[in-house]
mmCIF file of the N, C-alpha and C atoms, coordinates in Angstrom:
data_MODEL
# 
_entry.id   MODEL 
# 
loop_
_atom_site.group_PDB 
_atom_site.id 
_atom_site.type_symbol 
_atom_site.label_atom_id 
_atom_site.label_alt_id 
_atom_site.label_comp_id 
_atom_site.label_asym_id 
_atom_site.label_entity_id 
_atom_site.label_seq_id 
_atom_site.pdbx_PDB_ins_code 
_atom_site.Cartn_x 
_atom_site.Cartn_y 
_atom_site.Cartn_z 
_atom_site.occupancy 
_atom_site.B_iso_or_equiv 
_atom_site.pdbx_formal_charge 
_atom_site.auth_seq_id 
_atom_site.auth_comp_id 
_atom_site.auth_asym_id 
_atom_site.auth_atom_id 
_atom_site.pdbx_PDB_model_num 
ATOM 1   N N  . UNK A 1 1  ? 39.208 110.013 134.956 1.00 0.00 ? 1  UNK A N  1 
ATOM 2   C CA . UNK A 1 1  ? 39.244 109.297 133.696 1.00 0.00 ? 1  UNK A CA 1 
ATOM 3   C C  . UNK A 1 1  ? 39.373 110.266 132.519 1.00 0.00 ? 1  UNK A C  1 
ATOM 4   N N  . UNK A 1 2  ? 38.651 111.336 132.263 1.00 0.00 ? 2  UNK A N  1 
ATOM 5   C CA . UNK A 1 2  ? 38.910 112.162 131.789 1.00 0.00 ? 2  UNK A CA 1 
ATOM 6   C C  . UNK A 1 2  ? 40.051 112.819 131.539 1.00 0.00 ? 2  UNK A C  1 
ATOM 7   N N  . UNK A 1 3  ? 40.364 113.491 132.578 1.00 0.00 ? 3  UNK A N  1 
ATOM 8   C CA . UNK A 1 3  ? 41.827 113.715 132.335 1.00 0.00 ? 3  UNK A CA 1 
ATOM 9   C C  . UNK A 1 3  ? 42.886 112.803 131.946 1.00 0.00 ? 3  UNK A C  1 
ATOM 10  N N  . UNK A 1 4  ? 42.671 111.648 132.038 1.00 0.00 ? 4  UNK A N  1 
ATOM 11  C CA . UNK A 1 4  ? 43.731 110.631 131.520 1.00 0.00 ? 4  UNK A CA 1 
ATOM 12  C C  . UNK A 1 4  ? 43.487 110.559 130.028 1.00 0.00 ? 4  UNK A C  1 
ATOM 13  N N  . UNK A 1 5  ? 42.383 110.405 129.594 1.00 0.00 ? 5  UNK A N  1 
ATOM 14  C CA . UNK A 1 5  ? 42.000 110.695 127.917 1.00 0.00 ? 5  UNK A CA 1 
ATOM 15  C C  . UNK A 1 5  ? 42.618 111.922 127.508 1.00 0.00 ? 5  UNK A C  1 
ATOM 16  N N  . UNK A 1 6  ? 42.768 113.108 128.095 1.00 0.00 ? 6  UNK A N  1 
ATOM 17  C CA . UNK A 1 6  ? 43.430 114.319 127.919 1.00 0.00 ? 6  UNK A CA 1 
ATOM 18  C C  . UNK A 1 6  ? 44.514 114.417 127.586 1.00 0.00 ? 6  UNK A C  1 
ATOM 19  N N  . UNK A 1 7  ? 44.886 113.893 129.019 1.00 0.00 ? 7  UNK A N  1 
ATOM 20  C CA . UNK A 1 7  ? 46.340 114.180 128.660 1.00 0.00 ? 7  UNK A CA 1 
ATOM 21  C C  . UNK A 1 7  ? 47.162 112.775 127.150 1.00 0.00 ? 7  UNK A C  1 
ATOM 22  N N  . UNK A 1 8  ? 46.431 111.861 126.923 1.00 0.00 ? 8  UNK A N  1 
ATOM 23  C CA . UNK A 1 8  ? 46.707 110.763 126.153 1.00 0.00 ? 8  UNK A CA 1 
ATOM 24  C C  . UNK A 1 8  ? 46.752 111.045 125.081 1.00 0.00 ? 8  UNK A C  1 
ATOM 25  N N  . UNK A 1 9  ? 45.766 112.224 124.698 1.00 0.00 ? 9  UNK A N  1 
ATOM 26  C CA . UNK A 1 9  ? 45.540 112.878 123.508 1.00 0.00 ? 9  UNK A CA 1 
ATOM 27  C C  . UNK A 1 9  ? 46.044 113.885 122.879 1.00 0.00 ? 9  UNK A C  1 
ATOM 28  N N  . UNK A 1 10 ? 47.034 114.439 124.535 1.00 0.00 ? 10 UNK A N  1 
ATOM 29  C CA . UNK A 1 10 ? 48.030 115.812 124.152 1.00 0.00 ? 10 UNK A CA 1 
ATOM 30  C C  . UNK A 1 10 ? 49.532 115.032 123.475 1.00 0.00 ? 10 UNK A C  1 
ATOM 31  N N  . UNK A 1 11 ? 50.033 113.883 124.376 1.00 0.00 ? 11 UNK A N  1 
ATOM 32  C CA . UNK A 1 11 ? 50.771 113.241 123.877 1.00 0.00 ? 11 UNK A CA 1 
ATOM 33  C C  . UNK A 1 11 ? 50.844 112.579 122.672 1.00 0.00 ? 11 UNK A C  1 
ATOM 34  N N  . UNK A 1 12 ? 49.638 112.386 121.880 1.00 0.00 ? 12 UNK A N  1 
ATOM 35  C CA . UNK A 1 12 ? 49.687 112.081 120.466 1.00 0.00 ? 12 UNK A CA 1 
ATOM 36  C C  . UNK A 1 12 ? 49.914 112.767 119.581 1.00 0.00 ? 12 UNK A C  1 
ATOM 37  N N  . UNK A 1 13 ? 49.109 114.321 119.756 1.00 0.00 ? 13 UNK A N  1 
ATOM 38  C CA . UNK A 1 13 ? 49.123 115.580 119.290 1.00 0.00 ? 13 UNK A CA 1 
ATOM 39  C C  . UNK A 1 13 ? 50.558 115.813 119.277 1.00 0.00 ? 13 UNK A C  1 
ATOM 40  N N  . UNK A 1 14 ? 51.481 116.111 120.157 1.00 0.00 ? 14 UNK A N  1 
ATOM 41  C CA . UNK A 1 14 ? 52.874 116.363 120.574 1.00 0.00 ? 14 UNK A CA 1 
ATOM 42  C C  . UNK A 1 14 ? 53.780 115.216 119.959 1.00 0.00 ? 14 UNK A C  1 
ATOM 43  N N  . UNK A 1 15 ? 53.696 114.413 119.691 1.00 0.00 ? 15 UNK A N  1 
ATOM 44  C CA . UNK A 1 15 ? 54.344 113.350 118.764 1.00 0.00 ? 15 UNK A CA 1 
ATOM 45  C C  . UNK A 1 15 ? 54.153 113.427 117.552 1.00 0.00 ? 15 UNK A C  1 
ATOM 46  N N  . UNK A 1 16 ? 52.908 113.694 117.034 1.00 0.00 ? 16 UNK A N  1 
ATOM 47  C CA . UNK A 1 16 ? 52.929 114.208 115.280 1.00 0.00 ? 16 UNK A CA 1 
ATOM 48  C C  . UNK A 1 16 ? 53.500 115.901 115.552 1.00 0.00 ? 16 UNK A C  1 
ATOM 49  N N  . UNK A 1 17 ? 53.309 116.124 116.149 1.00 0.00 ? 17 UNK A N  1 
ATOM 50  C CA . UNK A 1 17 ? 54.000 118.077 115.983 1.00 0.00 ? 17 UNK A CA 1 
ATOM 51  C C  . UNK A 1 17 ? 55.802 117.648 115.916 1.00 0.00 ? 17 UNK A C  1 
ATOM 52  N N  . UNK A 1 18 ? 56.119 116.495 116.740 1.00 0.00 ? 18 UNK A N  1 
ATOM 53  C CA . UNK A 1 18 ? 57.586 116.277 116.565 1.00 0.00 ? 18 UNK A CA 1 
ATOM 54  C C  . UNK A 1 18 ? 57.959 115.717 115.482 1.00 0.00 ? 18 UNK A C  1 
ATOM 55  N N  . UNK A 1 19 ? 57.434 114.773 114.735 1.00 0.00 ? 19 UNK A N  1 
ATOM 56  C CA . UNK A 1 19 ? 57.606 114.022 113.267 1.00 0.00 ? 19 UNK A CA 1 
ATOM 57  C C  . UNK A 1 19 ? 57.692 114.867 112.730 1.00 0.00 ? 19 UNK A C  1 
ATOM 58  N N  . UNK A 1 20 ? 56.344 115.586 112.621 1.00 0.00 ? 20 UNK A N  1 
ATOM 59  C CA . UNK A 1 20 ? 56.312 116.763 111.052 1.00 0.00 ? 20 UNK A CA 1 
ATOM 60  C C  . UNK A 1 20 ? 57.461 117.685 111.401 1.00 0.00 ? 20 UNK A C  1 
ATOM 61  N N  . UNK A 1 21 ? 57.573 117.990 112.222 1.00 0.00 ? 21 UNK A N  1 
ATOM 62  C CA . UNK A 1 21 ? 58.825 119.316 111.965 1.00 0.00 ? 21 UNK A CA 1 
ATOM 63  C C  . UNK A 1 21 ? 60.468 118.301 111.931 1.00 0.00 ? 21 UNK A C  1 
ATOM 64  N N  . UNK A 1 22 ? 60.061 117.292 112.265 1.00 0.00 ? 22 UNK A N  1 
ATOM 65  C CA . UNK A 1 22 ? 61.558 116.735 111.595 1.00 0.00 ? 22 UNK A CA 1 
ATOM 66  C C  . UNK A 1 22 ? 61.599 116.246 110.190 1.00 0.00 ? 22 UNK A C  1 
ATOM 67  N N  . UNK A 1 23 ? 60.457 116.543 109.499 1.00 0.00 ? 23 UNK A N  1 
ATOM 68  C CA . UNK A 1 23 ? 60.469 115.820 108.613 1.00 0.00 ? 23 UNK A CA 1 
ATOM 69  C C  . UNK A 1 23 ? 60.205 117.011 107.534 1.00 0.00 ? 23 UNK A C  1 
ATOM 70  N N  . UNK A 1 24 ? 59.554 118.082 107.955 1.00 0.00 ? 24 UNK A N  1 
ATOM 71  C CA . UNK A 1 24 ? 59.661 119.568 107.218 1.00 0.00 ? 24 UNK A CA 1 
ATOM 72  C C  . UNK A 1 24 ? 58.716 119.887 107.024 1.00 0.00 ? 24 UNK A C  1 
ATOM 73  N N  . UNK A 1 25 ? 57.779 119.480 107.690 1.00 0.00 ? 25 UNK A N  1 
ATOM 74  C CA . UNK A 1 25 ? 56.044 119.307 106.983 1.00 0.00 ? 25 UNK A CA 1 
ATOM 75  C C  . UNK A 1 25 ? 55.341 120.535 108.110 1.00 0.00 ? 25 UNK A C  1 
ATOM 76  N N  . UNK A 1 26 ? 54.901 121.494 107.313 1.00 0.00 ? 26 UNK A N  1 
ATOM 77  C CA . UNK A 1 26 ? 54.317 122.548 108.029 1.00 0.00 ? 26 UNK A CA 1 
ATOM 78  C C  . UNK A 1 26 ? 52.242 122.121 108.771 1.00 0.00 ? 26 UNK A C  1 
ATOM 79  N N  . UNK A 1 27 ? 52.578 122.471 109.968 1.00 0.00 ? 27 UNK A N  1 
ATOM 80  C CA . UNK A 1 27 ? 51.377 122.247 110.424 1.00 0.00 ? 27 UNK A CA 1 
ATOM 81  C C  . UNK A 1 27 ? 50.164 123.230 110.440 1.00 0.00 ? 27 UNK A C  1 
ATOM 82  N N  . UNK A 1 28 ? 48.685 122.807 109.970 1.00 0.00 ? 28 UNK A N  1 
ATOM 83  C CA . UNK A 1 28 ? 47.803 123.716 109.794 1.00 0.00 ? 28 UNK A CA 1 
ATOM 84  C C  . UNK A 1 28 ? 47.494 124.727 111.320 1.00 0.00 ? 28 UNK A C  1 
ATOM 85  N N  . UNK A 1 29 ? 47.224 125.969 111.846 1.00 0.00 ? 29 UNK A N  1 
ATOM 86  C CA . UNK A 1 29 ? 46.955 126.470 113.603 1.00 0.00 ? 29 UNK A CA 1 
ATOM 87  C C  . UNK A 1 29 ? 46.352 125.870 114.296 1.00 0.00 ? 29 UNK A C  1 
ATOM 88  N N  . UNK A 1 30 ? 45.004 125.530 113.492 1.00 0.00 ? 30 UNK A N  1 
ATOM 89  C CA . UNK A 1 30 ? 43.838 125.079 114.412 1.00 0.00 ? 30 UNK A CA 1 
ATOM 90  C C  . UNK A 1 30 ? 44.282 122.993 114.659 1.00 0.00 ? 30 UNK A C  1 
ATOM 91  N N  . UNK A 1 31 ? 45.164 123.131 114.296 1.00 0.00 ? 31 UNK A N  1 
ATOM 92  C CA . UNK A 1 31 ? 45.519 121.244 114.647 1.00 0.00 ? 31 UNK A CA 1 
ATOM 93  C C  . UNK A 1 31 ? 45.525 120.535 116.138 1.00 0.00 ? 31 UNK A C  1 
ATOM 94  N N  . UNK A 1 32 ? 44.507 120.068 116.140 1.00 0.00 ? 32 UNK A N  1 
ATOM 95  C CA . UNK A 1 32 ? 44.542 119.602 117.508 1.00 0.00 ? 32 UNK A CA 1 
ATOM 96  C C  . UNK A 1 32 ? 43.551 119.557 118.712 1.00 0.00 ? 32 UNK A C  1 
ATOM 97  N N  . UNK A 1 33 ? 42.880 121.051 117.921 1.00 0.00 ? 33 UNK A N  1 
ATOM 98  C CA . UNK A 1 33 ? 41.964 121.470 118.677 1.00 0.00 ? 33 UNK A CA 1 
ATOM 99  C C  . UNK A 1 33 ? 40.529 120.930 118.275 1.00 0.00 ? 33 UNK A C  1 
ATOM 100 N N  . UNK A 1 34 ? 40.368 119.927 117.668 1.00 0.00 ? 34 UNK A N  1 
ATOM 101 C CA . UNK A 1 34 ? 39.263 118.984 117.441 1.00 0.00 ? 34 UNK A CA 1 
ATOM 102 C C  . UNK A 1 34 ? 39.537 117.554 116.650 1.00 0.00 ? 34 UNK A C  1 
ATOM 103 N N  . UNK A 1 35 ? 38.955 116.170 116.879 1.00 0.00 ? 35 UNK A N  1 
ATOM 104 C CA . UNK A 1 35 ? 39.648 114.945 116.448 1.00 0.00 ? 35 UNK A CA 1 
ATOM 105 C C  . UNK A 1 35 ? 39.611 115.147 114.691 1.00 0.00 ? 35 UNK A C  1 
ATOM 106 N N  . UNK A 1 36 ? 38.475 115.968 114.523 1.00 0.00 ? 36 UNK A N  1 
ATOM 107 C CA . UNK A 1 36 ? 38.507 116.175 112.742 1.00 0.00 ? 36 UNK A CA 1 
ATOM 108 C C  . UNK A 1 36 ? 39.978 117.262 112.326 1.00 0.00 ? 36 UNK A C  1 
ATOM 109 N N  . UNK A 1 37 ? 40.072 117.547 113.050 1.00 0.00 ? 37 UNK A N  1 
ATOM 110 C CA . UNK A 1 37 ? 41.342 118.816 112.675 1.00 0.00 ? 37 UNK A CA 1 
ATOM 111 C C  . UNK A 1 37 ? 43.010 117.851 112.703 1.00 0.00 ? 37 UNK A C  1 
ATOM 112 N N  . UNK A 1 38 ? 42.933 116.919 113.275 1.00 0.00 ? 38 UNK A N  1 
ATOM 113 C CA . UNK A 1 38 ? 43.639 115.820 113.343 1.00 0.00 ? 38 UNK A CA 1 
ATOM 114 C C  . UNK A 1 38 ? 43.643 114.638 112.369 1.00 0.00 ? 38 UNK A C  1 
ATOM 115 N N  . UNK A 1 39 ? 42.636 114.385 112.224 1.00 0.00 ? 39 UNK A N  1 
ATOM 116 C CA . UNK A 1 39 ? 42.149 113.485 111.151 1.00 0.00 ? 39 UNK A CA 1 
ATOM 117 C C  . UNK A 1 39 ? 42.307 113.893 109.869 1.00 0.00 ? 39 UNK A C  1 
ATOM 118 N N  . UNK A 1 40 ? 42.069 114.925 109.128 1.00 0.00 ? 40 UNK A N  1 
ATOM 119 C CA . UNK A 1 40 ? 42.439 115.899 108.397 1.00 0.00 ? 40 UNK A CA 1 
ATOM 120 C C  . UNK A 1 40 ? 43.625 115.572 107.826 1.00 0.00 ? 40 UNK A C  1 
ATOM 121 N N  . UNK A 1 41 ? 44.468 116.177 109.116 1.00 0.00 ? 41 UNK A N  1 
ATOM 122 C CA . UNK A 1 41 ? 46.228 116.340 108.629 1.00 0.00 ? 41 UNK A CA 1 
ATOM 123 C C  . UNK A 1 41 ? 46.293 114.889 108.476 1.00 0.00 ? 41 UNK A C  1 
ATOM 124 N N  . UNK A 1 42 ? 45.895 114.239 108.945 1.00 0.00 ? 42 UNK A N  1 
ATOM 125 C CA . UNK A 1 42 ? 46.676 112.818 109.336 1.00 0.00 ? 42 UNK A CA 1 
ATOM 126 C C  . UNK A 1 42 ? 46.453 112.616 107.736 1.00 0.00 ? 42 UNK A C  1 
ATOM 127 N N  . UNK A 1 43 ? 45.263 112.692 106.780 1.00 0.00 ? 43 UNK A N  1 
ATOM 128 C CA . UNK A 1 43 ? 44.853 112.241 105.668 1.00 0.00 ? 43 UNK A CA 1 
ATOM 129 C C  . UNK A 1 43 ? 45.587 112.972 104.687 1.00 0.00 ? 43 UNK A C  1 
ATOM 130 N N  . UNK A 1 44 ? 45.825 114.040 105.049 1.00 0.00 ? 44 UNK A N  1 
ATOM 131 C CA . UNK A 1 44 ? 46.742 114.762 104.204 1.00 0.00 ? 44 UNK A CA 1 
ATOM 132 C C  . UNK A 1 44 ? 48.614 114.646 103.946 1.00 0.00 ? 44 UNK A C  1 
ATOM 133 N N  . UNK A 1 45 ? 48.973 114.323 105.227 1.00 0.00 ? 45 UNK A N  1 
ATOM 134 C CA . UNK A 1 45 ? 49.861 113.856 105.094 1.00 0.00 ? 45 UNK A CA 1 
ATOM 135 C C  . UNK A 1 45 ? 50.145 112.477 104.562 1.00 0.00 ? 45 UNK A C  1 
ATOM 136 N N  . UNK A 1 46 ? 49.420 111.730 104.896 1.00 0.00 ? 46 UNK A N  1 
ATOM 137 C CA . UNK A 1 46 ? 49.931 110.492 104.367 1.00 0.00 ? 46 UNK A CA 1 
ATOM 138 C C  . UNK A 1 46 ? 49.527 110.477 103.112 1.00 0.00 ? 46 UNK A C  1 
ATOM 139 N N  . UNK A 1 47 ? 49.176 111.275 102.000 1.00 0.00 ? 47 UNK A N  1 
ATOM 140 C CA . UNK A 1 47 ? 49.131 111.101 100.940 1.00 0.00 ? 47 UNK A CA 1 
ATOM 141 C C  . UNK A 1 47 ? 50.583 112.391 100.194 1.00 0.00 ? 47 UNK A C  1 
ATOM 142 N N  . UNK A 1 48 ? 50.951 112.887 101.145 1.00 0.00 ? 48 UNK A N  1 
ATOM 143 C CA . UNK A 1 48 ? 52.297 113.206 100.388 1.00 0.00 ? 48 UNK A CA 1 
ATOM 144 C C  . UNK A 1 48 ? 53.336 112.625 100.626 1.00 0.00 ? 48 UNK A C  1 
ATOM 145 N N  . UNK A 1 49 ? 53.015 111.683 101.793 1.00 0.00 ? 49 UNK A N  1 
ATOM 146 C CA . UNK A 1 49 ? 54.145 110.523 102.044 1.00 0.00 ? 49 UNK A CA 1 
ATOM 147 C C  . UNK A 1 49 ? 54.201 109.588 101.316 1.00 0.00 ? 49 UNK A C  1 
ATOM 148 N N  . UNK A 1 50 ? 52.889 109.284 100.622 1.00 0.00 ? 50 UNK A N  1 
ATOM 149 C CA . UNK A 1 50 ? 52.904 108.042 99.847  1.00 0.00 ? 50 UNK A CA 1 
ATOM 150 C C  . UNK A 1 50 ? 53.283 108.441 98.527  1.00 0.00 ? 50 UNK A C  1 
ATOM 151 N N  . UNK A 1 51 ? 52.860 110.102 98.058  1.00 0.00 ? 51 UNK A N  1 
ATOM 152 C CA . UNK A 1 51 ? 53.891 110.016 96.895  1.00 0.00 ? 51 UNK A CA 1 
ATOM 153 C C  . UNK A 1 51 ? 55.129 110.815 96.407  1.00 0.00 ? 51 UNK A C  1 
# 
């Protein structure tokens, strides 16, 4: 079960790493490597998307 949360979570990670670089948006190192380090960008980005 675990590992299925894992790997579910690499694939989300790996889908925003593909948006932002198509979209030009530089990613912080440590991204990914904790749900706050994710949460973060996520908050940050969507406020330069929105303006």
């Amino acid at each position: 079960m675990i590992l299925f949360l894992l790997s579910r979570q690499n694939k989300i990670i790996e889908f925003i790493r593909s948006m932002a670089a198509k979209l030009g948006v530089t990613i912080p190192g440590g991204f990914g490597k904790t749900d706050e380090s994710v949460i973060d960008f996520m908050n940050a980005f969507s406020k330069k998307v929105r303006t």
